[in-house]
C-alpha positions in Angstrom: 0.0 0.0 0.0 1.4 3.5 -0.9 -0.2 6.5 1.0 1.4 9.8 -0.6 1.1 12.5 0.7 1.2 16.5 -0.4 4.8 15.9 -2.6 7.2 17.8 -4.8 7.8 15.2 -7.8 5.8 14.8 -11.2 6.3 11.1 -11.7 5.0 8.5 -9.4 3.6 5.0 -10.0 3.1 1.6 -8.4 6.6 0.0 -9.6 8.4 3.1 -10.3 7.6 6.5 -11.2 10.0 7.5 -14.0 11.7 5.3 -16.3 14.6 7.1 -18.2 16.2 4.4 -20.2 16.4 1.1 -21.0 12.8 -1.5 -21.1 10.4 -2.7 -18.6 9.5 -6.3 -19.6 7.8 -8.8 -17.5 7.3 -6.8 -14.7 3.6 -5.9 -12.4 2.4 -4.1 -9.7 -0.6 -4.6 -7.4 -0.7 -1.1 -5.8 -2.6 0.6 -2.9 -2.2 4.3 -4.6 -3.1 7.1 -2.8 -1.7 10.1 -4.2 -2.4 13.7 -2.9 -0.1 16.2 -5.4 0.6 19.5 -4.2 -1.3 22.4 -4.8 1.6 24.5 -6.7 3.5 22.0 -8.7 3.0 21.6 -12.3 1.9 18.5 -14.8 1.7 14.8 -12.9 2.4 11.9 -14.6 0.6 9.0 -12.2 0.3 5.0 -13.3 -0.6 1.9 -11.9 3.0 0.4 -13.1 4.7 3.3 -14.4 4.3 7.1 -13.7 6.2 8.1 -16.9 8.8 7.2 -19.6 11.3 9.2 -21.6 11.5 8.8 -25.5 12.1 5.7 -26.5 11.5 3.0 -24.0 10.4 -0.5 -24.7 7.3 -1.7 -22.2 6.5 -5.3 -23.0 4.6 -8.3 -21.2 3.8 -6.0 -17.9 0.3 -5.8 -16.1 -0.9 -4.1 -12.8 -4.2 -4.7 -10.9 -4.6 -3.0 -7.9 -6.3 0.8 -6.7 -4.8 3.9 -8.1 -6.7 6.8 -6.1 -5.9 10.6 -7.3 -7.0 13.5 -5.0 -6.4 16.0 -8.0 -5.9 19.5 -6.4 -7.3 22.4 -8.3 -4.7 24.0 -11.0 -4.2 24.4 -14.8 -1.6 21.8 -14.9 -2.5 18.8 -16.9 -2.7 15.3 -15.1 -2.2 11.7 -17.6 -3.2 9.1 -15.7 -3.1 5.9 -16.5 -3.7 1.6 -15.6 -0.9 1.0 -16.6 1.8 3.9 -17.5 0.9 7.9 -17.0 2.4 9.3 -19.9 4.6 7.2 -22.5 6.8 9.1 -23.6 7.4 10.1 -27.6 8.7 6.8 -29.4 8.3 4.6 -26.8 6.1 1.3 -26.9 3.0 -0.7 -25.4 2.7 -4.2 -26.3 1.8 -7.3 -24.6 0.2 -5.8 -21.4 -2.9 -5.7 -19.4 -4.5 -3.6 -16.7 -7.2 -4.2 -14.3 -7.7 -1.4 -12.1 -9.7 0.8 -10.2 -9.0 4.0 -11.0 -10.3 6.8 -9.0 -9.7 10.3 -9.4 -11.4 13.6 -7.3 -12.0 16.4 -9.3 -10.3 15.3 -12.8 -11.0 17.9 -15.6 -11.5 17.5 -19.4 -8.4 18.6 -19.8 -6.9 16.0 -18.1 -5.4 12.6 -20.4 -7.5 9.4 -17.8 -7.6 6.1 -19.2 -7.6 2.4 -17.9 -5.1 1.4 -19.9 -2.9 4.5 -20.6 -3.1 8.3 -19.7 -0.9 9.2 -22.8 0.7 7.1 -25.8 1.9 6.7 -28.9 2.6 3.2 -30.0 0.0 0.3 -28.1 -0.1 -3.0 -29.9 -1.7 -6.5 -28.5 -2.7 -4.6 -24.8 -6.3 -4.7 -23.2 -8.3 -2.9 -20.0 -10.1 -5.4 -18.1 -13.1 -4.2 -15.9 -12.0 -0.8 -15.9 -13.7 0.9 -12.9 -13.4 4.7 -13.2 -14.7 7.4 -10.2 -15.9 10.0 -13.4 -17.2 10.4 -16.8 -13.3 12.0 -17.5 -12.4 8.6 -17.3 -11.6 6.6 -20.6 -12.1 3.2 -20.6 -8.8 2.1 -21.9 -7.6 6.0 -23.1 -8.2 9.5 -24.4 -8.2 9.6 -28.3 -6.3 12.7 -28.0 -3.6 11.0 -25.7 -2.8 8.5 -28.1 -0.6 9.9 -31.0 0.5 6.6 -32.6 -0.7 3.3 -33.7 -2.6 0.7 -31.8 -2.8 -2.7 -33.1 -5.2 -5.3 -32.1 -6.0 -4.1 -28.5 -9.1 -4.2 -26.5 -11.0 -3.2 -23.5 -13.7 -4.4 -21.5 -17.0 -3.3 -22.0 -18.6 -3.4 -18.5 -19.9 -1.0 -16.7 -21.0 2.5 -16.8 -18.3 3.8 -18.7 -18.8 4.9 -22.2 -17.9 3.2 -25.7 -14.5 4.2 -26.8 -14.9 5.8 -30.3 -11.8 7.6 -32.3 -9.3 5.3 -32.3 -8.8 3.2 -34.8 -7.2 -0.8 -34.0 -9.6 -0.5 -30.5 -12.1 -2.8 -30.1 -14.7 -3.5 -27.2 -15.0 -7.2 -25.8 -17.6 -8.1 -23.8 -17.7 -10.1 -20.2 -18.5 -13.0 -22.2 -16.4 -13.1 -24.7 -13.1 -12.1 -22.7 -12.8 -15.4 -21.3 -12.8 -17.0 -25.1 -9.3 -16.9 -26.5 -9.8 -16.5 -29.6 -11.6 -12.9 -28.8 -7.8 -11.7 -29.3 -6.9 -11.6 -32.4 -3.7 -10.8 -32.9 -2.3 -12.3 -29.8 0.6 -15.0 -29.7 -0.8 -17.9 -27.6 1.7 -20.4 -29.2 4.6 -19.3 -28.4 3.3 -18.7 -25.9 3.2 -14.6 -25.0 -0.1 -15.2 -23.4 -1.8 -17.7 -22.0 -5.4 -18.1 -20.8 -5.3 -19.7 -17.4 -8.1 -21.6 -16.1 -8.3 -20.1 -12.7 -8.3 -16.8 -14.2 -10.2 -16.5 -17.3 -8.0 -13.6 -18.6 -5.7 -13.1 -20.9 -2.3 -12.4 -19.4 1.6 -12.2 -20.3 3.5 -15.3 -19.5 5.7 -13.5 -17.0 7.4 -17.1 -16.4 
């Protein structure tokens, strides 16, 4: 369980808050977030795994589960938020990962970037949100088509709950509760080799972190 507190830093998630070289593969977090920024400082970057990356880093076969709970102050400075990773940063890569989180954040704007999968991104490919629980209707169910720059590739997110349908991003498709137990809902995803694997105690898809 993290409890933050009022802080000074821009970067904070459940693993690590800023990656600045290098790749994060077959990692996870289960987090207790709390996070109370500071009333004065200036953009936060705040994920269930990863707060943010710099240009260019790999993410491959991660997932996080957990709470992530925001207490946004009132500013002008722009929050990303994220199930996985905050804010991606320019180059860098999603592939192979999952998120199933419960995501609450106080007073988040439309300004804000809030997603279940990813507050900002470029490149996503073969990822998914599962039962993404969000505290408002800011909240993206896997992320905010203006936070993802790139190209996502056969990716998908859960379509329970009260969330609304993700529209504006093209290679994101809903799956239902049904269907996300089936494995052959994921096209696209490397079950032979295997990446993933759909374990019968779990009926999720999720990285072979073995």
């Amino acid at each position: 369980t993290e409890t933050l507190g009022t802080f000074t830093v821009n970067a904070v998630g459940g693993l690590v808050g800023a990656v600045t070289s290098g790749t994060v593969t077959q990692s996870y977090a289960i987090p207790t977030m709390t996070v109370t920024p500071g009333t004065s400082l200036g953009p936060q970057n705040i994920g269930a795994l990863v707060g943010q990356t710099a240009a260019s880093i790999t993410l491959s076969q991660n997932y996080a589960s957990g709470s992530v709970t925001v207490t946004r102050p009132a500013s002008t400075a722009v929050y990303s938020i994220g199930g996985l990773v905050g804010l991606a940063g320019a180059t860098s890569t999603i592939s192979n990962s999952y998120t199933m989180v419960t995501m609450s954040v106080t007073t988040a704007t439309s300004t804000d970037f809030y997603g279940g999968f990813v507050g900002k991104a470029v490149a996503i490919t073969n990822c998914y949100s599962a039962n993404p629980t969000m505290s408002t209707t800011e909240g993206n169910a896997f992320g905010k088509p203006t936070g993802i720059t790139g190209t996502i590739t056969s990716s998908y997110y859960d379509s329970i709950g009260a969330l609304p349908a993700q529209t504006g991003i093209t290679g994101l498709s809903a799956i239902t509760p049904a269907n996300i137990a089936t494995q052959g809902s994921f096209t696209g995803f490397d079950f032979a080799t295997p990446i993933w694997r759909m374990p019968s105690a779990n009926p999720l898809a999720s990285p072979d972190t073995t």
